[in-house]
N, C-alpha and C positions, 0 to 999 in steps of 0.2 A: 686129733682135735687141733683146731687152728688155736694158736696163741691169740694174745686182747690186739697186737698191732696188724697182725694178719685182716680179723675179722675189722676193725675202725678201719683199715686201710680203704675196704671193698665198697663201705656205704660211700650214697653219695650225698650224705647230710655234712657241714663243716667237724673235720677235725682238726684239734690240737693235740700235739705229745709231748710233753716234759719229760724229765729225768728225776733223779732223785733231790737234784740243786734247785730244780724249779727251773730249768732252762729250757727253752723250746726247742725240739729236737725234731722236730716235724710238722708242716702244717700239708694239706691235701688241696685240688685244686677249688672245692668249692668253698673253704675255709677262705683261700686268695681272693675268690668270685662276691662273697656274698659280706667280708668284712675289708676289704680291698688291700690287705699287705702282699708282699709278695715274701717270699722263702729267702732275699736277700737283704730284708729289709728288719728281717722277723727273728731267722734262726739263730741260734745262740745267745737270744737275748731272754732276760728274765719272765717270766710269765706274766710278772702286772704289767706287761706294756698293754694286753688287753682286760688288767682287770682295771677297775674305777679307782682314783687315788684313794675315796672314801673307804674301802674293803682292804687296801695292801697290806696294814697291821691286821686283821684278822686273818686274812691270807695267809702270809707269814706262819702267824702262830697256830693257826690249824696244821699248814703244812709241813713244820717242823714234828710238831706232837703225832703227826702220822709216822712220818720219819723212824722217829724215836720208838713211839709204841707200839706200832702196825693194830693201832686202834681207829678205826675212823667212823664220822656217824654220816658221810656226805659220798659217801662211795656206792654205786650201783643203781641210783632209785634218782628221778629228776628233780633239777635244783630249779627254782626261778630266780636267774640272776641278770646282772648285765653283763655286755659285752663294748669292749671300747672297739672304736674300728680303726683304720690308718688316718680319717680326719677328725678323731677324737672325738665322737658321738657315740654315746652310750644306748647302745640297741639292748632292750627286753629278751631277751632269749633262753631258750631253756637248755641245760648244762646236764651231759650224763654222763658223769665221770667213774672209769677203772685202772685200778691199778694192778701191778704185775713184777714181783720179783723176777729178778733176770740174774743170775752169776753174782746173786748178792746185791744188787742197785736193781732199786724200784724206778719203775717210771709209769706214767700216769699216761691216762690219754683219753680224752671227753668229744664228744660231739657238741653242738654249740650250735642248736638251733635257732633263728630269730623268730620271733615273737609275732 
């Protein structure tokens, strides 16, 4: 069976991958295509650079309490959220996030369809 980053690698719908810090550890080429970052603009930086200032404290505190709990209610099933892009326009897109323990550190990784 393919791991979650094997199988998000292969689509070709936009992914993101975080870590357990909430860093971006990955993005794919239609993620670069369709929300215009590139991978040196992007990786290592915290994950609200694409979400809305409006969501970063919910953010935040969902993704710690997943952290902490390994309880989540936003994992597996599609979100209607936004997406910021590299000119900072909040695109309508739908969000299908999974996550993946790995040697002890989770890391997440969503598709990020527009709308």
């Amino acid at each position: 069976m393919k791991n979650f980053q094997q199988m998000q690698l292969e689509t070709e719908l936009p992914v993101v991958i975080t870590d357990q810090e909430g860093f971006i550890t990955y993005i794919n080429e239609a993620f670069k295509t369709v929300y215009g970052w590139t991978a040196e603009e992007i990786l290592g930086f915290p994950l609200e650079v694409i979400i809305p200032q409006s969501l970063h404290d919910s953010h935040r505190l969902s993704f710690s309490r997943f952290v902490m709990t390994e309880k989540a209610k936003v994992l597996n099933h599609p979100l209607l959220l936004k997406t910021v892009t590299k000119e900072g326009i909040e695109v309508e897109s739908e969000h299908f996030i999974t996550a993946e323990k790995q040697g002890g550190i989770w890391f997440f990784a969503a598709t990020i369809s527009p709308l």
